[in-house]
C-alpha positions in Angstrom: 0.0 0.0 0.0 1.0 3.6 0.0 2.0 3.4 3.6 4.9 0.7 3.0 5.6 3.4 -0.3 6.3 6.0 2.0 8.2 4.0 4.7 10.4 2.3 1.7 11.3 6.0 0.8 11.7 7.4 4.1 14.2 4.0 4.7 16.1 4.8 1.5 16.6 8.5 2.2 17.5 7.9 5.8 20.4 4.9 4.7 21.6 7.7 1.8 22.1 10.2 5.0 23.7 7.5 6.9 26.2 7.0 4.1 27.4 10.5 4.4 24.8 11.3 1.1 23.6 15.1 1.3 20.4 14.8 0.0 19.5 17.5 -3.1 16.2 19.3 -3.5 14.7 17.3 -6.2 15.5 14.2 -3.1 13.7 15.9 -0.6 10.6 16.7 -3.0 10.6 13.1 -4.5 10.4 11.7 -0.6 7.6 14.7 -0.2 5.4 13.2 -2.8 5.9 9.9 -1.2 4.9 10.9 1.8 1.9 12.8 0.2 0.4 9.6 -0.8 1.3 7.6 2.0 0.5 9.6 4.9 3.4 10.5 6.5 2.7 13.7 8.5 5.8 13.9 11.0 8.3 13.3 8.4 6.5 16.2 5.7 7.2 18.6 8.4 10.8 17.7 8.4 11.2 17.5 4.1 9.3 21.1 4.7 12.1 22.5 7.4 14.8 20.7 5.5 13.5 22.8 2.4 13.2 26.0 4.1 16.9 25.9 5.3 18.5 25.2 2.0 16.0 28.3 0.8 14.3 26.3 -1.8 10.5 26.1 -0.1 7.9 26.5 -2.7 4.1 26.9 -2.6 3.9 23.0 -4.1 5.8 21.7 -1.2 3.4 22.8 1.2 0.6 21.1 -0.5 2.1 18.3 -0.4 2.9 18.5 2.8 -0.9 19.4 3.3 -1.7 16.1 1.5 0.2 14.0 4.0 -2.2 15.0 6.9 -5.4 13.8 5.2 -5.3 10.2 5.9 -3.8 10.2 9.7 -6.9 13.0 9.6 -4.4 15.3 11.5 -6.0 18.4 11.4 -4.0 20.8 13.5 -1.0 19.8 12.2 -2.3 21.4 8.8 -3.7 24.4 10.3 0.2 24.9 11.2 0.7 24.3 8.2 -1.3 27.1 6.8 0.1 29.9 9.6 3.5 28.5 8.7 2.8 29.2 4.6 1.9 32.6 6.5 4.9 33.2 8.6 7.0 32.7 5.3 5.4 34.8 2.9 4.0 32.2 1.4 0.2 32.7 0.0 -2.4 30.2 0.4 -3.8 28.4 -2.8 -7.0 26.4 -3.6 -5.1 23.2 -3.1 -3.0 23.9 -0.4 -6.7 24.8 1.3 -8.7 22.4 0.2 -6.1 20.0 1.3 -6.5 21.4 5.1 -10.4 21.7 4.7 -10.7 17.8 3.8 -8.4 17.0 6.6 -10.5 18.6 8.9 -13.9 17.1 7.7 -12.2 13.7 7.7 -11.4 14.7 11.7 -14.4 15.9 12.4 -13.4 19.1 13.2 -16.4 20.7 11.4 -16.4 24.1 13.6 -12.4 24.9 12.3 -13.6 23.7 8.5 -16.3 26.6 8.8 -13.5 28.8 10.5 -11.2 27.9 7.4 -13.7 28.3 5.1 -14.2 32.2 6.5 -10.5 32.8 6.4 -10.3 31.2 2.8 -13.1 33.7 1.7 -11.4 37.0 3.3 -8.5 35.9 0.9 -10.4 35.6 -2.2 -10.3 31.7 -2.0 -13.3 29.4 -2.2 -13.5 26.1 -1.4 -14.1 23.9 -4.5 -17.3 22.0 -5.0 -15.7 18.6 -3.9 -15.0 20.1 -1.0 -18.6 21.0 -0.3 -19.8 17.9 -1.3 -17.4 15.7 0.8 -18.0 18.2 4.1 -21.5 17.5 3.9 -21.0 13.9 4.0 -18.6 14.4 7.2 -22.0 16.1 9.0 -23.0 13.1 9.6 -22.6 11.7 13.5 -22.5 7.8 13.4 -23.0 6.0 16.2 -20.8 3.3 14.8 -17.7 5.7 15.2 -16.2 6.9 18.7 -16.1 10.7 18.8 -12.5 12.2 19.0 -12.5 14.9 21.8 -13.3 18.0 20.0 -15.4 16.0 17.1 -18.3 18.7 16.1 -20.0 17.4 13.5 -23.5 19.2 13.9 -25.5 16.8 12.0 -28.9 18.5 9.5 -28.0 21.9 10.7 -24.3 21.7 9.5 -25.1 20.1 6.5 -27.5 22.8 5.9 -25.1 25.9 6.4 -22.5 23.9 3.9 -25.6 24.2 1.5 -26.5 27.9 1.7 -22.8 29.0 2.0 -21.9 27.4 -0.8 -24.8 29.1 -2.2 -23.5 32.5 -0.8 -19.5 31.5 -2.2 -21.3 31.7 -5.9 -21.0 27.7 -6.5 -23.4 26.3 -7.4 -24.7 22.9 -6.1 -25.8 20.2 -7.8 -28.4 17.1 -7.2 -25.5 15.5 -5.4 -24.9 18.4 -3.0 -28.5 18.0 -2.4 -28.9 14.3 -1.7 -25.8 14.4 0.6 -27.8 17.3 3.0 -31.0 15.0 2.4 -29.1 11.9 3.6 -27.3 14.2 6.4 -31.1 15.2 8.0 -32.2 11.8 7.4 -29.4 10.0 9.3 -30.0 12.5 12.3 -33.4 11.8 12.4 -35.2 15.1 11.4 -37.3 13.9 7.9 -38.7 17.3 8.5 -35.8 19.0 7.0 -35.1 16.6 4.8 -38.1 17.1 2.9 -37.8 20.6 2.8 -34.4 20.6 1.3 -35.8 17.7 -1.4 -38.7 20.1 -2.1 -36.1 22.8 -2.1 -33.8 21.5 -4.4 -36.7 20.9 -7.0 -37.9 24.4 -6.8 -34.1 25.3 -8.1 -34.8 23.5 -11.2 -32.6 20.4 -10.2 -34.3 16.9 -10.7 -33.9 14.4 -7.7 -32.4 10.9 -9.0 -32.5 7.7 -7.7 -30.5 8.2 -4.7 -31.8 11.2 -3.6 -34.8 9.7 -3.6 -34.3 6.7 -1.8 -32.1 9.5 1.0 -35.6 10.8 1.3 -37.4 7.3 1.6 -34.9 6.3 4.2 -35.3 10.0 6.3 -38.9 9.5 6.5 -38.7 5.9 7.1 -36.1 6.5 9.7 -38.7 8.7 11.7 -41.5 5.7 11.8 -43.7 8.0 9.5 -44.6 5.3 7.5 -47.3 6.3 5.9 -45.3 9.4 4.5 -43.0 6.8 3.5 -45.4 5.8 1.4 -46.4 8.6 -0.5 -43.0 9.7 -1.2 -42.6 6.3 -3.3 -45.5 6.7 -4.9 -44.6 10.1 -5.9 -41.1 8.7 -6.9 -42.9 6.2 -9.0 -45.2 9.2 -10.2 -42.4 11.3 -11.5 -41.2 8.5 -13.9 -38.0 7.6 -11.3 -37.8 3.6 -11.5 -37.1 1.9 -7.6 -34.7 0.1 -6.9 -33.9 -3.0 -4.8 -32.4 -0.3 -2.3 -35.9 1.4 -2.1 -37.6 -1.9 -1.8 -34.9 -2.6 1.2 -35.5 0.8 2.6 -39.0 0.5 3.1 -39.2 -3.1 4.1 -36.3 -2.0 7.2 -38.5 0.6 8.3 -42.2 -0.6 8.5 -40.8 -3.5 10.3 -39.5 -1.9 12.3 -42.7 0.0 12.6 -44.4 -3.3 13.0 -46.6 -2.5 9.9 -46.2 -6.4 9.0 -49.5 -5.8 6.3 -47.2 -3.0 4.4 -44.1 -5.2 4.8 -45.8 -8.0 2.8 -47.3 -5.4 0.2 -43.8 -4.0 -0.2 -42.5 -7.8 -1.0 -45.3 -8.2 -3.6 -44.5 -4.8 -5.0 -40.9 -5.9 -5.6 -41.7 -8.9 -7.1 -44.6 -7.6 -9.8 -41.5 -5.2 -10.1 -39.4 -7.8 -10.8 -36.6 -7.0 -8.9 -34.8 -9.8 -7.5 -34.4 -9.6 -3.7 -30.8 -10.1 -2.3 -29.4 -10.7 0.6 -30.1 -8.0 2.6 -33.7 -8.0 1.1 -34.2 -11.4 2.9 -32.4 -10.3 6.0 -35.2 -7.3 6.3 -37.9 -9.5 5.9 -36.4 -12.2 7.9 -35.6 -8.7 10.7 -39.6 -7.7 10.4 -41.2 -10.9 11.2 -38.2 -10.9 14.2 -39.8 -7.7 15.4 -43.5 -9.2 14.9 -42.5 -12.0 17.2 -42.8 -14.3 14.4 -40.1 -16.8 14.2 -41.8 -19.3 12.2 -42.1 -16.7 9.6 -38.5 -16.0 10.1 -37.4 -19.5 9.6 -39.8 -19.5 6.5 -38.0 -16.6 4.8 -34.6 -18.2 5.6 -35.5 -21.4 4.0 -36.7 -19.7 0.9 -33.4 -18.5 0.4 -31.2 -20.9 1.0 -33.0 -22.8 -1.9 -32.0 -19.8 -3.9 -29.1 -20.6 -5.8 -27.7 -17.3 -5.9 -27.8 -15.7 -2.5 -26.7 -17.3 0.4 -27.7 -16.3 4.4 -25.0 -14.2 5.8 -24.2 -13.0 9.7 -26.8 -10.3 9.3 -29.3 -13.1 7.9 -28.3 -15.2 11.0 -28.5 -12.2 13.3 -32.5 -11.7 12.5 -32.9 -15.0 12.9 -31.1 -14.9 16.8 -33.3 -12.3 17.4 -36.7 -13.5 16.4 -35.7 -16.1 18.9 -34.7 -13.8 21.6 -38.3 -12.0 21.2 -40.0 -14.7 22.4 -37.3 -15.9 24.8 -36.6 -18.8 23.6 -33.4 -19.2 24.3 -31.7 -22.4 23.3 -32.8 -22.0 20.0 -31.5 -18.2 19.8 -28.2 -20.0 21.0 -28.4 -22.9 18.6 -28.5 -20.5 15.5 -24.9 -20.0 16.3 -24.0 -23.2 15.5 -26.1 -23.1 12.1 -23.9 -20.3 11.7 -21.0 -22.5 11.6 -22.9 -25.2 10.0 -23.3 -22.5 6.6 -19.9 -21.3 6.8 -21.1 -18.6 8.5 -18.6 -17.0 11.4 -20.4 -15.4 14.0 -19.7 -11.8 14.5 -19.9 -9.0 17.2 -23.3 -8.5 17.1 -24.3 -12.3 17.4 -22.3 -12.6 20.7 -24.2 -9.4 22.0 -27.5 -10.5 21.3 -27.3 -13.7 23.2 -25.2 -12.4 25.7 -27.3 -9.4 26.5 -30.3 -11.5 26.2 -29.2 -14.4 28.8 -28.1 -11.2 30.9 -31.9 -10.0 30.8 -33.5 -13.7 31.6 -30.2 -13.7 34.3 -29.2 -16.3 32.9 -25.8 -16.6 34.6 -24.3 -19.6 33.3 -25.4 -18.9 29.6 -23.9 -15.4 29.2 
């Protein structure tokens, strides 16, 4: 990978220094690249000071020393980076910026990206609209991801400001923009917005595609407003947009989880006059409704249906709904004995499935189980 790149050049350049080997400009920027790729923050900064002492620092080495913070996401090493381009008369360029802006978003650090976005503008710089785009995405808070001390990733309402201050920068955004901020608002819960900014975007002239459309399936849904859910895909289908087995997957997640079980089983006829062929996950949501209905049966009914498939096998997710429709109706040994169907299927179990008969032993007290 670009990592062992970097670490291979670093190596070479530090056995040439050992060797008595004075390394020459076109050296140090060749190892800067490298490191650019790679990742290699600390060792940037030195290639940048080495440069700066033989008087040959240039507006390209600092973007590439700004690259080489993205991926260790080391964002106040590149603000340093900007006062240093500062302290040496050195002006900022798009790159160099957008370079520090990204490394920020990818940290988290949305409050400093709005912060560099204002200095960027009193300079006559603005950010580019892949900058926009991927800042947007960064909004999002996941509860998959432990939050660094200082993470400020605001969720709908940043995602929103990204929007109209692009807006007020003179880009212009596109249907991707917009499906990002819809996504954003969905993924923090408020559908509210979400459908404003959907119904917003369409008033600017720009046509929501397939994704967008299933972001705004999947906000609604997300809320438990099924029944809006619904009417958004039929005004999908209305405007001529064809779903897709992510829509069908979409819906089926959410009115499960709703416990709608009668619009679950219209959405799995809908897909099939549709003719779309479920997948794996499609199974695993049915399988995952019937496991909120209490319905294990069911459950098991689904799973046999597509393991007679010959193109999509049950995964850990598959296995996972199954576990739980078990553990609804606390009953336990069979919960417990999916993990050794699991096996059975070449199936290993994964973090989930130890936590869900763990934690459900825990809650029966069930000592010598969990």
């Amino acid at each position: 990978g670009n990592k062992g790149k970097w670490e291979a050049a670093v190596k070479a350049f530090q056995d040439a220094e050992a060797k008595h080997h004075k390394p020459t400009v076109s050296e140090i920027r060749a190892l800067l690249r490298a490191l650019a790729r790679g990742g290699g923050k600390g060792e940037a900064w030195a290639a940048v000071h080495r440069l700066r002492g033989m008087g040959a620092l240039t507006v390209f080495d600092y973007e590439y020393a700004l690259q080489a913070h993205e991926k260790p996401r080391h964002w106040s090493g590149a603000l340093k980076l900007l006062k240093h381009m500062d302290a040496n008369n050195i002006k900022w360029t798009v790159r160099a910026c957008n370079h520090a802006l990204l490394t920020c978003g990818f940290a988290g650090r949305l409050n400093d990206a709005f912060q560099l976005i204002r200095q960027m503008r009193e300079r006559g710089i603005n950010p580019a609209s892949g900058d926009y785009l991927q800042l947007i995405g960064e909004c999002v808070r996941s509860s998959k991801k432990v939050r660094d001390a200082g993470d400020s990733r605001g969720g709908s309402k940043q995602a929103m400001e990204l929007l109209q201050l692009m807006k007020q920068t003179g880009a212009k955004p596109d249907v991707r923009h917009f499906t990002a901020v819809v996504d954003a608002c969905g993924k923090a819960g408020d559908w509210i917005n979400a459908s404003n900014v959907f119904q917003q975007m369409r008033l600017e002239g720009i046509e929501p595609n397939v994704r967008t459309w299933n972001a705004l399936l999947d906000a609604i849904g997300n809320a438990g407003q099924v029944e809006k859910m619904l009417a958004a895909y039929k005004e999908m289908c209305a405007a001529g947009e064809q779903p897709g087995v992510v829509a069908m997957n979409t819906m089926l997640d959410h009115a499960g989880a709703a416990g709608e079980m009668d619009t679950v089983k219209d959405i799995w006829r809908e897909m099939h006059d549709r003719q779309l062929e479920p997948n794996a996950y499609s199974y695993s949501a049915l399988i995952n409704c019937y496991a909120m209905a209490k319905q294990p049966d069911k459950a098991e009914g689904v799973l046999a249906k597509m393991v007679q498939s010959a193109t999509i096998k049950p995964n850990a997710i598959t296995f996972n709904s199954i576990m739980k429709a078990y553990i609804k109706v606390e009953r336990l040994d069979d919960a417990e004995h999916v993990i050794s169907r699991m096996r059975t299927a070449g199936v290993q179990p994964d973090l989930q499935t130890w936590n869900g008969i763990i934690h459900a032993a825990d809650a029966a007290d069930d000592l010598k189980r969990a």
